[in-house]
LUMGUPA-427417 format. One record per residue (C-alpha): x, y, z. Coordinates in steps of 0.05 Angstrom, whole numbers, plus 5000, padded with zeros to 4 digits. Each point is the difference from the previous one (the first is absolute). Layout:
BEGIN
XYZ...
! end
This chain:
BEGIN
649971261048495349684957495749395002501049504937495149664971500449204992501149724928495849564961503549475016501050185081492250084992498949264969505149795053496250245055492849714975503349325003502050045068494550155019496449464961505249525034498250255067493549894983501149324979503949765066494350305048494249564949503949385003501250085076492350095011498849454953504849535034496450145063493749924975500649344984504449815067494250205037495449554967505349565012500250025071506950424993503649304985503950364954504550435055503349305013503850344929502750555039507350145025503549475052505350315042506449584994497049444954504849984940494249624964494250465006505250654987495550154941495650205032503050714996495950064944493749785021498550155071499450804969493849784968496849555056496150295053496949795073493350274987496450614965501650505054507149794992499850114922495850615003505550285056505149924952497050204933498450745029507250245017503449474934495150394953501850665021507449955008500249504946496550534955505050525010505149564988496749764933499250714974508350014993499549454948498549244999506649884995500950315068494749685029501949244977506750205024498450215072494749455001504949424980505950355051494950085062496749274988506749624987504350325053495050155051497249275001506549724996501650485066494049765027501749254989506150095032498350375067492949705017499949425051500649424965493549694973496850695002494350014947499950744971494650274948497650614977501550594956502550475061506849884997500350214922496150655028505550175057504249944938495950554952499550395071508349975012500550014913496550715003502550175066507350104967500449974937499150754992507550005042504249634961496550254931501750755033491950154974495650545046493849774963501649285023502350095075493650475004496049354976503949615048498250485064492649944971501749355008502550035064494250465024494349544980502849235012505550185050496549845065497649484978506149674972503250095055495749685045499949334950507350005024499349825065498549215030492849744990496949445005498849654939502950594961507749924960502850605018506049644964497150154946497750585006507450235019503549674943494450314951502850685025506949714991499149704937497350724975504550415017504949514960495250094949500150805005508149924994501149474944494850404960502550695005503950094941495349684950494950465023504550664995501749814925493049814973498050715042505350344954497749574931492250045009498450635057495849565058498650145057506849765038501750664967495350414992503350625025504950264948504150505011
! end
């Protein structure tokens, strides 16, 4: 076996992803930077369990957060995980972004108790966790379900522990990140093992 090396383009690919990761975890601290000086009036934007006319805010609680701690908690584990995920392309990591957002806020509309007020980014990071967790399975990769047990290794324990019932913690959404990523991991599977073949990234880096 021998390890390829990425293409030009699977290169300029990878730079923007990363330059969109970079982009999200600015405009999160920048959104939070002026909540606080707003008293956090602007979480009232976040997601609504049940309420048909708040159910926008799918898209918005992601980027709304309770405090610092509770930004800076969440922008450790997103920028690693959201890193790796970055390095397979910016289309990859729009795609997974979009899937884990839509679907695992939507999941997390549904099965909160109504009225439930959710914000925060770690729901999108259960879904990079879950997202890295598996996609190395169904893209039949050793290099990715090694990153995945890395993965595991590091954020694991912790991840799991998010899962169970807290006080003032959606472990909704924490569980229909994970969902929501592991959809992600599935729907995206074959555009990742044919851009592997085209441009050599690291999906498939192994060649045999």
């Amino acid at each position: 076996m021998s390890i390829t090396s990425p293409t030009p383009k699977a290169a300029a690919a990878r730079r923007e992803g990363v330059v969109l990761l970079a982009g999200m975890v600015a405009l999160m601290w920048l959104i939070n930077l002026i909540n606080a000086a707003d008293s956090y009036r602007l979480d009232s934007d976040g997601l609504y369990a049940h309420n048909v006319d708040r159910i926008w805010g799918i898209f918005t609680a992601p980027f709304l957060h309770a405090s610092w701690s509770h930004l800076i908690g969440n922008t450790i584990p997103l920028v690693f995980m959201g890193l790796l995920i970055a390095l397979t392309g910016a289309r990859q990591f729009v795609g997974v972004t979009l899937i884990v957002i839509v679907l695992g806020g939507l999941g997390t509309w549904l099965v909160s108790p109504g009225g439930t007020q959710v914000v925060g980014a770690s729901g999108l990071v259960f879904g990079y966790a879950t997202y890295l967790l598996t996609r190395g399975f169904f893209d039949r990769s050793a290099l990715e379900i090694l990153t995945g047990i890395v993965v595991g290794v590091i954020f694991g324990g912790v991840l799991l522990a998010s899962l169970v019932p807290h006080g003032g913690i959606s472990w909704q959404g924490h569980l229909c990140g994970g969902i929501a990523g592991v959809i992600a991991a599935w729907l995206l599977s074959g555009d990742r093992r044919a851009a592997a073949k085209r441009a050599g990234t690291p999906g498939s880096a192994l060649a045999r």
